[in-house]
Residue, then its C-alpha position, 0 to 999 in steps of 0.5 A: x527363446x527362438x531367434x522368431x519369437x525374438x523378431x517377434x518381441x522386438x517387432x512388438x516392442x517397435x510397434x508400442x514405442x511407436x505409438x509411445x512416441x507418436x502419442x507424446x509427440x502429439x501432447x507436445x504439439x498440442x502444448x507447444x501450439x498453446x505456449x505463447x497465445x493471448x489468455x484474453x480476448x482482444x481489448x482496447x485499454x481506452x475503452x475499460x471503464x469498470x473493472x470488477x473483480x469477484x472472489x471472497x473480496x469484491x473490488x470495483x473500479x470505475x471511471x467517472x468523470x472525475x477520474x477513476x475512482x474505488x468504488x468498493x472504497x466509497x468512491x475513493x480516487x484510485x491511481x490511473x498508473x495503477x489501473x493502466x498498468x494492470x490492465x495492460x498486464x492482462x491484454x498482454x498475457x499469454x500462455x507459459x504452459x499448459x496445467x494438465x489435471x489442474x482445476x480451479x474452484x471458487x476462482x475470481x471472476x474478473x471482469x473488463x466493461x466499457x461504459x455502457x456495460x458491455x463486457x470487453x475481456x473477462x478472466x477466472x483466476x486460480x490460485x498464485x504459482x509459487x518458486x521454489x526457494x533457492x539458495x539462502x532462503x533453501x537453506x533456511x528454510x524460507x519459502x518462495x514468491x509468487x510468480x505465476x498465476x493458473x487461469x481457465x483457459x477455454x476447457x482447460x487450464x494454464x499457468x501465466x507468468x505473472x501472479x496479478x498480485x492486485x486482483x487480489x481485491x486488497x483497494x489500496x493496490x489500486x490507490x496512492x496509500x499514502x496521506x502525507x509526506x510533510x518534509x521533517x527537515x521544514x518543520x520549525x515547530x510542532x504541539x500536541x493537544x491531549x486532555x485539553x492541555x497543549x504542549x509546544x515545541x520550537x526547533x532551532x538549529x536542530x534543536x528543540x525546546x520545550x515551552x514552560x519547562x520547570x528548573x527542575x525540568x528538561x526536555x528528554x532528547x531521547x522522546x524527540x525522535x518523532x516530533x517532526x516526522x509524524x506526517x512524512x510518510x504516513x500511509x493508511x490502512x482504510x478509509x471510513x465511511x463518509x455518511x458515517x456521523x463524524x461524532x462516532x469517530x472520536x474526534x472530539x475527546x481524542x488528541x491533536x497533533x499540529x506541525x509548523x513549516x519554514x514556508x507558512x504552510x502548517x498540518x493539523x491531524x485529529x486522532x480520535x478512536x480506536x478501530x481494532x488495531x487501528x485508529x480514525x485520522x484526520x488532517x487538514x492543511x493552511x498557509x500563512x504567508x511568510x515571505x512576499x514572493x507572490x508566485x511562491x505564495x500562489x503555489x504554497x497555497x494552491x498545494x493547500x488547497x488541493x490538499x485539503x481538497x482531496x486527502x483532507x476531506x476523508x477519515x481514515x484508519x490508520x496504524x496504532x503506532x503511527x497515531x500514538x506517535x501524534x498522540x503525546x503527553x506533556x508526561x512523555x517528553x519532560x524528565x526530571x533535570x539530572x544534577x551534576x555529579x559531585x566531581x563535576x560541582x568541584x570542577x565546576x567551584x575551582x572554574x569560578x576561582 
C-alpha cells in the first residue's frame, strides 16, 4: 500500500470518527438535557381532590367532606399520610434516564383532578424496573426489587427512580389495613361461642383457666397461645359491600369471639362465612366503667365510640387463619387430665407418711 493511499485511509478514517464522535456526542447532550427534569406537570398537592388510577385494577380516591375516602372500596376512609405521600412522589419525579427503543402497552393511566374535575397532571406508567440481584440473593438464585418505573415522557419514554408501588391499584396501599390492636397483656378474660355453646375463660397472674372443667379434665396450655392476641394485630384482606344484606354474610350460624379488658372496655367479633380463602368480620366495641376516674372514663369510652363509629361499622374479609384463631370449640382447648406416673403416686404416698 502507498504512502498516498495511506494518507488517504487515515483522512477517511478521521473524517468517520469525526462523525462517530459528533453523533454520540449529540445523544448524550440530548439525554444528558432530560436527566433531571420534572415527569409531570406542575401541580399543587392542596388542590387534588380525586386521583384516578387506570389499568386492569381501577382505583379512585376522592376527597369528601369527611376525608378522603377509596371510592373503588365503597367509600372506605383512606389514609391522607398515604395519599399525601404518594402524590408528593409524583410532583417531584424527575427523569433518571432516557429508555431509547422502550414502549409501553396497556400502561396505567394516572390521573390528578381538582374539585371541579379539572385535570391538574396525569401520568402513563410502564412496567417496574427491577435490580439485579447481589450478593446472597445472586448466589442463590433470588431475584431482585423494584426500584424504578418506566413512564411516557412527552414522544418517548423514561425510566424514574421510584417503582409507584401503590398505583398499582391494590386500595389498601392507600388505607390503614388494620382493624384492631387490642393490647394482649390488658385482656383478663375471653369466651368463644360456637354451635351455641359458650366457652369461658379467666386469666390470672398469667394463667388462664377454663370455666366448668371435669375431674378428668384440664385445660391444654399448649392451645392458650391465641386467646388473647386474637385482635392485637388483625389486618383485613377486603371490605364487603355495605348494601350487601347482612344475613348473606353468615353471621347468624357462625361463631363469636368476645375479649374482656383490665380497663372495663370489651371487643365482641362475629366470624361468619367463607369467602374463597377468606371469611366475613365483624367487631364492635363497649365500656363498662371499672374505676371512678371520670377523665379516664370519658376517654375509655370516646376511644369506644369512635371505634365503633368507624371500623365497627363495616364487614370485612379477613384470613381463614386469623378467623379459625377466633373460632374455637370447647373440644380445642379441654384434654384429658394425665395421671401421675406410678414413681410419682409412691413418692406422692411416702410424703403423706
Amino acid at each position: 500500500m502507498t504512502n498516498k493511499n495511506l494518507v488517504i485511509l487515515a483522512a477517511a478514517a478521521a473524517v468517520l470518527g469525526g462523525a462517530a464522535y459528533y453523533c454520540n456526542s449529540g445523544r448524550k447532550i440530548k439525554s444528558s438535557n432530560l436527566n433531571g427534569k420534572p415527569v409531570l406537570a406542575a401541580f399543587d398537592v392542596s388542590e387534588v381532590a380525586k386521583v384516578e388510577v387506570g389499568g386492569s385494577k381501577k382505583l379512585t380516591l376522592a376527597a369528601t367532606d369527611g376525608g378522603w375516602v377509596v371510592d373503588s372500596l365503597y367509600g372506605y376512609p383512606a389514609d391522607v399520610t398515604k395519599i399525601r405521600e404518594n402524590l408528593l412522589k409524583l410532583k417531584d419525579l424527575t427523569v433518571g434516564q432516557t429508555a431509547r427503543g422502550r414502549k409501553i402497552e396497556n400502561g396505567t393511566l394516572v390521573e390528578l383532578k381538582d374539585a371541579k374535575g379539572k385535570v391538574l397532571a396525569s401520568a402513563t406508567l410502564g412496567e417496574q424496573h427491577m435490580s439485579k440481584p447481589r450478593g446472597q440473593a445472586a448466589q442463590f438464585g433470588g431475584g431482585g426489587y423494584p426500584d424504578g418505573r418506566y413512564m411516557k415522557f412527552g414522544d418517548g419514554v423514561v425510566l424514574v427512580k421510584d417503582a409507584l408501588e401503590a398505583f398499582d391499584g391494590d386500595p389498601k396501599k392507600w388505607c390503614e389495613g388494620r382493624i384492631c390492636s387490642v393490647p394482649s397483656a390488658d385482656v383478663k378474660a375471653v369466651s368463644y361461642t360456637k354451635d351455641g355453646k359458650t366457652v369461658n375463660l379467666t386469666r390470672k397472674d398469667s394463667t388462664w383457666s377454663l370455666e366448668g372443667l371435669g375431674e378428668k379434665e384440664e385445660l391444654d396450655t399448649s392451645k392458650t397461645y391465641s386467646l388473647d392476641s386474637a385482635l392485637s394485630y388483625l389486618d383485613f384482606n377486603n371490605v364487603a359491600d355495605p348494601k350487601k344484606p347482612e344475613t348473606e354474610f353468615g353471621f347468624a350460624t357462625g361463631c363469636v369471639y368476645k375479649v374482656s379488658l383490665k380497663n372495663g372496655q370489651s371487643y365482641t367479633a362475629k366470624i361468619g362465612a367463607a369467602s374463597g380463602a377468606d371469611r366475613y368480620f365483624k367487631v364492635s366495641a363497649a365500656f363498662a366503667p371499672v374505676g371512678t376516674n371520670a377523665t379516664e372514663n370519658a376517654t375509655l369510652e370516646k376511644a369506644v365510640k369512635d371505634f365503633n363509629a368507624n371500623a365497627g361499622k363495616w364487614t370485612y374479609l379477613i384470613s381463614s387463619y386469623s378467623a379459625d384463631s377466633m373460632s374455637k370449640s370447647r373440644k380445642d382447648l379441654v384434654k384429658a387430665k394425665e395421671e401421675p406416673k406410678k414413681d410419682e403416686k409412691k413418692d406422692g404416698d411416702k410424703s403423706k407418711k
